[in-house]
N, C-alpha and C positions, 0 to 999 in steps of 0.2 A: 496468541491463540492460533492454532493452525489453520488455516483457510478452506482445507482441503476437508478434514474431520470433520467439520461443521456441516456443510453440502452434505458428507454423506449421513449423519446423523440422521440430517431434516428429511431428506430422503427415506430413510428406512422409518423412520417415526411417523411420517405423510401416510405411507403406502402400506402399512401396520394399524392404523390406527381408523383408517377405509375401510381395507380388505377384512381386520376385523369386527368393525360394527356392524356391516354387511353381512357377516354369517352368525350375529348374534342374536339381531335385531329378529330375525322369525320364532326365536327362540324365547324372547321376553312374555312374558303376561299379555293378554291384549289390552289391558289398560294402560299398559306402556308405550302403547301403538296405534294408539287414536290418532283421529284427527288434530284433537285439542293439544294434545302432547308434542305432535310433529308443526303445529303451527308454534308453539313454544321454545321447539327447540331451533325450531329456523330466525325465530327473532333471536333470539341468544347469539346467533352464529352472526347474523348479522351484524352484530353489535362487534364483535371481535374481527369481523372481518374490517369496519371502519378501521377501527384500532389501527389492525395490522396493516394496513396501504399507508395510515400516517406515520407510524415509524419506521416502517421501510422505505418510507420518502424523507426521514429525516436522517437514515442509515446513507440513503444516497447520495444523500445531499453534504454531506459531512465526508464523507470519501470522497466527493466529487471535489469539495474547499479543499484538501490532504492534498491528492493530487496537482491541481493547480498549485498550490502554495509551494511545493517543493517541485516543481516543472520552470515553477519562476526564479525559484532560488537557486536551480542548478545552470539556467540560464547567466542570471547575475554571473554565478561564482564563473563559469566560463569565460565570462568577458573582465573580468578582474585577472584574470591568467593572462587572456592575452595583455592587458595593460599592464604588471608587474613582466613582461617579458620585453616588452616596450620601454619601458623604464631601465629595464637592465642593460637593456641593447646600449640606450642612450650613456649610461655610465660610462661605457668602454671597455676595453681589453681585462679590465682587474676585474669584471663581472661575468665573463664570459663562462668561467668553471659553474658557477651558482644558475648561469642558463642553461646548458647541458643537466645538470642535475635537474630542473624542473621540469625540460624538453623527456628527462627519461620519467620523471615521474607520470607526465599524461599519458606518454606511449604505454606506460604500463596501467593508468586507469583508465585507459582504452579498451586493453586489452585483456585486464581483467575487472570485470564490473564490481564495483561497490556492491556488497549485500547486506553492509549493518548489523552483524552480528556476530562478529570476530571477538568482542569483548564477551557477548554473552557464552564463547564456548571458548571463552580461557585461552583465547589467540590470541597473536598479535599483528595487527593490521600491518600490513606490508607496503599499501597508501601512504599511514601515516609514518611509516619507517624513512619514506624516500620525500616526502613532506620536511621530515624532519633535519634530512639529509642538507635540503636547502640551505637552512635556517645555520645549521653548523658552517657552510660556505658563507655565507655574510658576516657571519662574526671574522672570518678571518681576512676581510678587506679592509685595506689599509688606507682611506682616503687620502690625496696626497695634497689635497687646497681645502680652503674654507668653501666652495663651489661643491665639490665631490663631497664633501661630508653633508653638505646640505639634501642632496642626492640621495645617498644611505641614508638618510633618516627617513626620507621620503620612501627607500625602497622596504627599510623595516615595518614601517606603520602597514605598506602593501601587504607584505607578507602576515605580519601577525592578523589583519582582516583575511587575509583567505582560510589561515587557522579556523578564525570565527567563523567563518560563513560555511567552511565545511562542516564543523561539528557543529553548526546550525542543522544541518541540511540529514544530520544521521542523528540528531538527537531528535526530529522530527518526521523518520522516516520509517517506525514501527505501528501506525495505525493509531486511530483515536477514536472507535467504538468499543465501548464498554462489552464487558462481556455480559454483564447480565440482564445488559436491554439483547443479546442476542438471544438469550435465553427464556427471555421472554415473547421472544417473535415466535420460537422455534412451541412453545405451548401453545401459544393464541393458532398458532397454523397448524396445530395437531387438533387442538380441539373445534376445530372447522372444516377438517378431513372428516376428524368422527362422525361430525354431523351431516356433512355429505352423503358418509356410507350409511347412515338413518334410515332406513325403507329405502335404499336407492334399490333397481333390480339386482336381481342375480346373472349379469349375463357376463361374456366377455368382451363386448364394448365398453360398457359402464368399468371391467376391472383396468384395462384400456387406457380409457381415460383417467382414470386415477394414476395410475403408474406414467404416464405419461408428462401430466400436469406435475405432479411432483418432484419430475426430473427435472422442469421446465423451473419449477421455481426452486429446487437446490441449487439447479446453475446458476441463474440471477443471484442468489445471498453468493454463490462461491464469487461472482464477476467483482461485485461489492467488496467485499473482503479483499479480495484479491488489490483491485485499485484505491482500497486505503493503505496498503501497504506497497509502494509506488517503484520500490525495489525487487521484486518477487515475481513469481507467474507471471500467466501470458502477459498482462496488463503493464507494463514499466515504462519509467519514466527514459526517452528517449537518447542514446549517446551523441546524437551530431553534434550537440552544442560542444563537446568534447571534441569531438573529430574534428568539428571547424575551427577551433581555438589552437590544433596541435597541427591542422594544417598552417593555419596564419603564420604561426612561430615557425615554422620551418620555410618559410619564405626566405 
């Protein structure tokens, strides 16, 4: 779901749903405009306004776990690089070709950042092309003692876990808010604008502030969205762990 759509959605649904209650509401019946009626409709709003702070704290709360989880695992997978390049060093001269292949693989997921969704537009990841690159250099090492083969087994298990831990790290890096709790935020907050613009005055302060506050709470759901999805927008998961594992190896 786009992050960005969303923001503007609630936005124009916010300041729509204000702007026109406020020019309706003179217009109503006066029975519609009592006192009793606007003490009615503010508990009602109240009620949705609970609501709506607890699932937007549970919205955050759950982006905030995304985040973390996958800050942690790209950590891991960093330091799994540098020790599978550790390991290779150690093998000697017959591994030396499969560490230049890996050393070009981080220069190049340095240099172009993981997005997570090469598969979904019918690409192919060029990460896991030079990934894969590896994996073909090990197969063609030829241990030459019972010592060295014990080594390559060692150095496979490394490798096929960095497999895992990568497509760990992209199969859990597309967000995990539902869409129709956000759709349910993006009503409950429309219909709490309405009641805002309920008898509120007619002036340009009051439209002001509605247009204001709106914007204010699109950006917060887009900030949310945005850092459950920890590859994307301003909000992303950070490359040093990357940089520092491709400086270590070039030591």
């Amino acid at each position: 779901m786009n992050s960005l759509v969303i923001p503007l959605a609630i936005f124009v649904c916010l300041v729509a749903a204000s702007l026109l209650m406020m020019h309706w509401c003179p217009r109503l019946p006066a029975h519609h405009r009592d006192d009793d009626t606007n003490t009615v409709v503010r508990l009602v709003a109240n009620i949705f306004v609970v609501m709506t702070s607890l699932v937007f704290g549970l919205m955050i709360n759950s982006a905030k776990n995304t985040f973390e989880s996958i800050d942690a695992s790209f950590h891991g997978y960093a330091t799994s690089l540098i020790i599978f390049d550790r390991t290779l060093r150690s093998y000697g001269d017959a591994a030396q070709d499969t560490r230049g292949r890996l050393l070009t693989y981080v220069e190049r997921a340095v240099e172009t950042p993981y997005r997570g969704d090469e598969a979904l537009q019918h690409r192919n990841s060029e990460a896991a092309q030079y990934l894969d690159n590896i994996g073909k250099s090990l197969t063609g090492i030829k241990p030459p003692d019972r010592f060295h083969e014990t080594m390559l087994q060692d150095i496979r298990q490394q490798y096929h876990s960095l497999i895992e831990q990568r497509w760990r790290i992209v199969e859990q890096s597309e967000g995990a808010i539902p869409g129709p709790l956000i759709g349910m935020l993006v009503a409950w907050l429309t219909l709490i604008f309405a009641s805002f613009g309920y008898r509120a005055p007619r002036n340009s302060m009051v439209v002001g502030m509605f247009v204001a506050s709106s914007l204010l709470i699109a950006a917060s759901v887009y900030l949310v969205l945005d850092m459950d999805i920890p590859f994307h927008g301003p909000i992303q998961i950070s490359d040093e762990p990357l940089r520092r594992a491709l400086a270590v190896m070039q030591l």
